[in-house]
C-alpha positions in Angstrom: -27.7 118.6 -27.8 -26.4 116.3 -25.1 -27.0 112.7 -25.1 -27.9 110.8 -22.1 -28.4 107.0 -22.0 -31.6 105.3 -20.1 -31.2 101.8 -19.1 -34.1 99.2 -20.7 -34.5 97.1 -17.5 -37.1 94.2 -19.2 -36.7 91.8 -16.1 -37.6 89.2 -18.9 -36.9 85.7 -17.8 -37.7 81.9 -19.2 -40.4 80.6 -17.1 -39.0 78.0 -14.6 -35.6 80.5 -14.1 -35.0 81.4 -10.4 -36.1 84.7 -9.8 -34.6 85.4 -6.8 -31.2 85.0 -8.6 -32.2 87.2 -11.6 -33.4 90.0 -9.0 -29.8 90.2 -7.7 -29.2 90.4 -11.3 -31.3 93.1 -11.4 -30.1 94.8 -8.4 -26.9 94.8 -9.3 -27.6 96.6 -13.0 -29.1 99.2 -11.7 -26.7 100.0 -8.8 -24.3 99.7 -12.1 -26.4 102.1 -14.2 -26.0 104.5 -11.5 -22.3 104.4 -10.8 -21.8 104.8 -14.3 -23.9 108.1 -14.9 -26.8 106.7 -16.9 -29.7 109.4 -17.4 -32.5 106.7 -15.8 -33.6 103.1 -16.1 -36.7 102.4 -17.6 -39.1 99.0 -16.1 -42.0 98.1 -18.9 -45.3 96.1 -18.0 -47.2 93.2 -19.0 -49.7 90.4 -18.0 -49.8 86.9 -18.8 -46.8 87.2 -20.1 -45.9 83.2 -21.1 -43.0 81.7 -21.8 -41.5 85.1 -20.0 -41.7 85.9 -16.5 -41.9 89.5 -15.1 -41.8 91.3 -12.0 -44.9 93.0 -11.6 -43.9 97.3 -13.0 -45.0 99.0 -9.6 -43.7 96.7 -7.1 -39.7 96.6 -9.3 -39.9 100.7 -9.6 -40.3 100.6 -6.0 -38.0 97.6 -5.5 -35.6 100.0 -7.6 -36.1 103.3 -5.8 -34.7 101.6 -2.4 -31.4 100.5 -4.6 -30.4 103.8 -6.3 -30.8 108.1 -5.5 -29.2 109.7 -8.5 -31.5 107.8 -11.7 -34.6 108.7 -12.8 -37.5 105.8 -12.7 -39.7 105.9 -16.2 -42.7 103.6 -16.6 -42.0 102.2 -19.8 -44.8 101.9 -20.4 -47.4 101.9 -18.0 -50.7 100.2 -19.9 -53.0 102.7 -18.3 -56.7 101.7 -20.4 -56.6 98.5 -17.8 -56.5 100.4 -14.7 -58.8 102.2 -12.4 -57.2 106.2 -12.1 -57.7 106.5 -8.1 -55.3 103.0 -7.9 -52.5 104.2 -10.5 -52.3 107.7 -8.9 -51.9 106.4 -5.3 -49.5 104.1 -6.9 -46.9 106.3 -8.6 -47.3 109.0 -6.0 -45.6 106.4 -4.0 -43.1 105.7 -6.0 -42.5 109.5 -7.0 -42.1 109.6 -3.3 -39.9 106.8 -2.9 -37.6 107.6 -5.6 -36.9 111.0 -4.1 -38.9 112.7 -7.0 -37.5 111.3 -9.6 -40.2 109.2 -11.5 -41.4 109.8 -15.1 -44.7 108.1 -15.4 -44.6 106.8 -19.1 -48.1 105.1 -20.3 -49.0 103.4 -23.5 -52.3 102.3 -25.0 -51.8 98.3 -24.7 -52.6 95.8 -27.5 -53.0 92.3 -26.1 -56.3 90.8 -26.1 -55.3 88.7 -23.1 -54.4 91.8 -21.1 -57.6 93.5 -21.9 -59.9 90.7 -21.4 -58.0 89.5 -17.6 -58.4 93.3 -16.4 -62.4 93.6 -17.4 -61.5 96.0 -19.9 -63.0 96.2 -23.9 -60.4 97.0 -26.5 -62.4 98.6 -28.6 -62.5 101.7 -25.6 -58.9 101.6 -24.9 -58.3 104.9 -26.2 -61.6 106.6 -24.7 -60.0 105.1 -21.1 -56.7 105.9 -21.9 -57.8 109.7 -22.4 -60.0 109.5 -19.3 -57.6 107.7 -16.5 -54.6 110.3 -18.3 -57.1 113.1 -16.9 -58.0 111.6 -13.8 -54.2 110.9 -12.5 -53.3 114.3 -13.1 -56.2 115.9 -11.6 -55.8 113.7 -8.8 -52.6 114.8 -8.4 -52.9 118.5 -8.2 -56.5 118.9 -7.2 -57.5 118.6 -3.0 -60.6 117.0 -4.3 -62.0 115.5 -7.7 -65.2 115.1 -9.4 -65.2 113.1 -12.5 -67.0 111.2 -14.3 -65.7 108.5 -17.0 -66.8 105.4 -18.8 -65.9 103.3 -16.4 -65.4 104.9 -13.4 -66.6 107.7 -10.7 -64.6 110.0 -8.6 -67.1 112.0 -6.3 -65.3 113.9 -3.4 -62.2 111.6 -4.6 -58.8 112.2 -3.0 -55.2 111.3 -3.5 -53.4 112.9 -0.6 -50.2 111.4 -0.8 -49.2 114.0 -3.7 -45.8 113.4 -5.7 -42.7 115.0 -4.6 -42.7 116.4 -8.2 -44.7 119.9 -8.8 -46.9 119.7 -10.1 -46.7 116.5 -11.4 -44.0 113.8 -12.4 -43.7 114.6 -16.1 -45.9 112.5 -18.6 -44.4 110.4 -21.4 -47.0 108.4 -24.1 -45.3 105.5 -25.9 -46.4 105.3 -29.2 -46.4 103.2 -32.3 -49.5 104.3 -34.5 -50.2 107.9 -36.2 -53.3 108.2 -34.2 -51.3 107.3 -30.5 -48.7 109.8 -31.2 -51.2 112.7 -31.9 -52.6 111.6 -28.5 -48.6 111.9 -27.5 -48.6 115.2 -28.6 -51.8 116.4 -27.3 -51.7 115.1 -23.8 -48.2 114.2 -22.9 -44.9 115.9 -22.3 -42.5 113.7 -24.5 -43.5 110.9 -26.8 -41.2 107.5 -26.1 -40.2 106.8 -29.8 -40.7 103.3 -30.7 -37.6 100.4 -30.9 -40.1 98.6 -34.0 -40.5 100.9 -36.6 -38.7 101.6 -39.6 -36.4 105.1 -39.9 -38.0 106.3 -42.6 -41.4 105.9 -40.9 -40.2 107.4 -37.7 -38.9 110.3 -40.1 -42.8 110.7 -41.2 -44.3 110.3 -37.8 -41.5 112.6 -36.3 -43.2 115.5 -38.6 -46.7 114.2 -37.8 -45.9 115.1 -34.0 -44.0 118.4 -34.8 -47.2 119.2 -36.3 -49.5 117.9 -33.6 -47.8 120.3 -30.8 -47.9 123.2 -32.8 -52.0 122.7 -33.8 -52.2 122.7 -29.9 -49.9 125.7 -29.1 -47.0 123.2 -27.4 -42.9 122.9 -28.2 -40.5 120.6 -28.7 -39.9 119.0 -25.2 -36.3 119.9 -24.0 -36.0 115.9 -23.3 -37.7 113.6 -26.4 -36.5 109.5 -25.5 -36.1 107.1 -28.4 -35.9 103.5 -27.7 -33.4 100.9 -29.6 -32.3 97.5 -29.6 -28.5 98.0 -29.3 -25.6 95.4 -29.2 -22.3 96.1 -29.6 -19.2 93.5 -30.8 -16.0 93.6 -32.6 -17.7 93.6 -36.1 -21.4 93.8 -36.9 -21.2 90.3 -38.5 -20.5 89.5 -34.4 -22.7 91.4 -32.5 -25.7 90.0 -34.5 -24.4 86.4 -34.3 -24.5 87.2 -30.5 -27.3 89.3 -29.9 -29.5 86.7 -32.3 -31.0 83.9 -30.2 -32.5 86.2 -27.2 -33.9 89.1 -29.6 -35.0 86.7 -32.1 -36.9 84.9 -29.2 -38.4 88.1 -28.1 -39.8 89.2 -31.2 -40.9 85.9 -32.2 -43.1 86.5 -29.1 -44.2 90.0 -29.7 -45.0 88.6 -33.0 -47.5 85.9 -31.8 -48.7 88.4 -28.9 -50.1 91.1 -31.4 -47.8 93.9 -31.2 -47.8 93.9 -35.0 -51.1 95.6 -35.1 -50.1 98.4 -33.3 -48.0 99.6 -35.7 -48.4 101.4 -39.0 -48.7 99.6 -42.4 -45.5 98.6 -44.0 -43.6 98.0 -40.2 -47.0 95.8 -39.5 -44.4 92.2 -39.4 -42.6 91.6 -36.7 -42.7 88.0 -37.8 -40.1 88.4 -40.4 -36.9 86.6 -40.6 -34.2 88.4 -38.6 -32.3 89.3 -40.9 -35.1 91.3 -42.6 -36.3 92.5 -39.3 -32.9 94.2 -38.0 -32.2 96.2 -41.2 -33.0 99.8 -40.1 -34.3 99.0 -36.9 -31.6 97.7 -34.4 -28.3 99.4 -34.0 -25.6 96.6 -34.4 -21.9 96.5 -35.0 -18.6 97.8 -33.2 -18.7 100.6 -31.3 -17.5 103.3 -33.7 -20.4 101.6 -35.9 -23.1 101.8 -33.4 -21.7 105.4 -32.4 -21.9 106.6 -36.3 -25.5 104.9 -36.2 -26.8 107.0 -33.5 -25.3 110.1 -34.4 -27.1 108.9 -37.9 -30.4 109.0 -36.0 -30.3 111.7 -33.4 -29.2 114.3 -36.1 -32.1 114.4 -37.9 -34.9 113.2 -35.5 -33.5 114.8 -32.5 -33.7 113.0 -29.6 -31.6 113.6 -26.5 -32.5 110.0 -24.7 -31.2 107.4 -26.1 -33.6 104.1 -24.3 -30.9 101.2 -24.6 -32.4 97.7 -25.4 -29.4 95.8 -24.4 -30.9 93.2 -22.1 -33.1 90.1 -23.4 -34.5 86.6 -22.3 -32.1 84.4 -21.6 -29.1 86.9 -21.8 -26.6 86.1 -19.2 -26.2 88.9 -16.4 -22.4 89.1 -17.6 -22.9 89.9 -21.4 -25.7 92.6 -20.1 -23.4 94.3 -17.9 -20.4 93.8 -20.6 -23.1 96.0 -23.0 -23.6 98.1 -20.1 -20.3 99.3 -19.9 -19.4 99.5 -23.6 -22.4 102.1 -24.1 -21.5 104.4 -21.1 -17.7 104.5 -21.4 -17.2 103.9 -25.3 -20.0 105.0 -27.1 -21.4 107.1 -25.0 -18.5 109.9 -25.1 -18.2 109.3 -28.8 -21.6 110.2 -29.5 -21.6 113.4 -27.4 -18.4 114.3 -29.7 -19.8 113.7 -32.5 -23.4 116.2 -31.9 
């Protein structure tokens, strides 16, 4: 197994910060990313996103694909149940495009009531949409012409003739946090992202549930499988939580009052737990022998091969990011390899 890191660009800011600053910020990560042989960068998505501000997913990947040649660009995640299929698959064609075929169109199910309700789109048939637009992109992709009909759509003599560069398709990653999602990760996808919020031992459980899934459906263990991790590295562990504590507190303290909790299985269901209670056996924390022993810890028995690096927050200054940035590629990073 060889470990390759992906980059966690969130491009989550205070509201009233200057954005123009923080996309030079930006910029410059990724241009960093590259020169120091990260796997990819990965750019999430969210509406009314208060008290952050975002750049919108589509518009940054393309931003990004302009800035850098050698990284692969991931939709992490893409919340595809509020979209129309014929405007996502026009969309990331263009960025496969852009990026010189390197896009990996990752998707997840969404779980924000505000999100649903601004796009038009019922909760309650997220997963029914989900299914269909997954369908519709990919026929749209390698079919001349499409007829399909779904729940809330139509595609008669539809087209999509600006194909991606990748053949057939870009591959397909489903971020998941519940049994039922990563069944649907297993069945429809090529990789399931693993979650940053759950617990080891429930990761451990849902791990077998998706070995299980791909072999009910005749499907292996994808050659690349991405985990995702809140990661900071200091002198001592005692440190790198005293530092890494008021921008991830403030981000799950908003994940918390956003929902996410209830996609996620019972017994990890509390993201508004104190901190200290929340970063046992979720974040990876401490010096960077520590945080190398607590990968290999991970990878060892789950088996991941991407290691998704949450290692930039709100509020986190551009300097500390890059610091972290640095740290994971040249200390960590060769460690790790060593040590699988």
């Amino acid at each position: 197994m060889v470990m390759d890191l992906i980059m966690v660009l969130r491009g989550q800011y205070p509201t009233g910060d200057d954005m123009e600053v923080r996309l030079e910020d930006l910029s410059k990560q990724v241009k960093l990313a590259e020169n120091l042989g990260y796997w990819g960068v990965a750019v999430p998505s969210h509406f009314s996103g208060a008290p952050f501000q975002y750049f919108h997913q589509t518009s940054m990947l393309a931003f990004l694909a302009a800035q850098v040649r050698n990284l692969k660009l991931i939709s992490a995640v893409n919340l595809l149940p509020l979209h129309k299929p014929m405007d996502i698959a026009e969309q990331f064609a263009a960025i496969d495009v852009m990026s010189g075929g390197n896009f990996i169109f990752g998707t997840g199910i969404g779980y924000r009531d505000v999100e649903f309700k601004g796009h038009g789109s019922p909760m309650a048939e997220r997963g029914k949409r989900f299914e269909e637009n997954l369908e519709a992109v990919r026929r749209l992709w390698t079919e001349n012409s499409v007829d399909m009909i779904g729940s809330h759509f139509e595609l008669e003599g539809a087209t999509c003739p600006l194909k991606p560069l990748q053949k057939p398709t870009p591959p397909f990653w489903i971020g998941a946090n519940a049994d039922i999602a990563i069944k649907r990760a297993a069945r429809m996808s090529d990789a399931w992202i693993i979650n940053p919020h759950n617990k080891i031992e429930t990761i451990l459980r849902q791990m077998d549930l998706y070995k299980r899934t791909l072999d009910e459906v005749g499907k292996s263990l994808p050659g690349d499988l991405p985990m995702m991790r809140e990661i900071f590295v200091a002198r001592t562990r005692e440190e790198a939580i005293k530092l890494a504590r008021p921008y991830l507190q403030a981000k799950y303290k908003a994940y918390h009052e956003w929902g996410q909790d209830k996609a996620m299985p019972k017994g990890d269901d509390d993201l508004g737990m104190d901190f200290d209670e929340l970063l046992d056996d979720r974040f990876v924390f401490g010096s960077a022998d520590e945080v190398t022993e607590q990968i290999i810890a991970l990878a060892k028995p789950i088996g991941f091969n991407l290691l998704f690096c949450g290692i930039q927050w709100v509020g986190m200054p551009h300097n500390q990011v890059t610091e972290q940035m640095h740290i994971m590629a040249e200390e960590v990073l060769p460690k790790v390899r060593q040590g699988l």
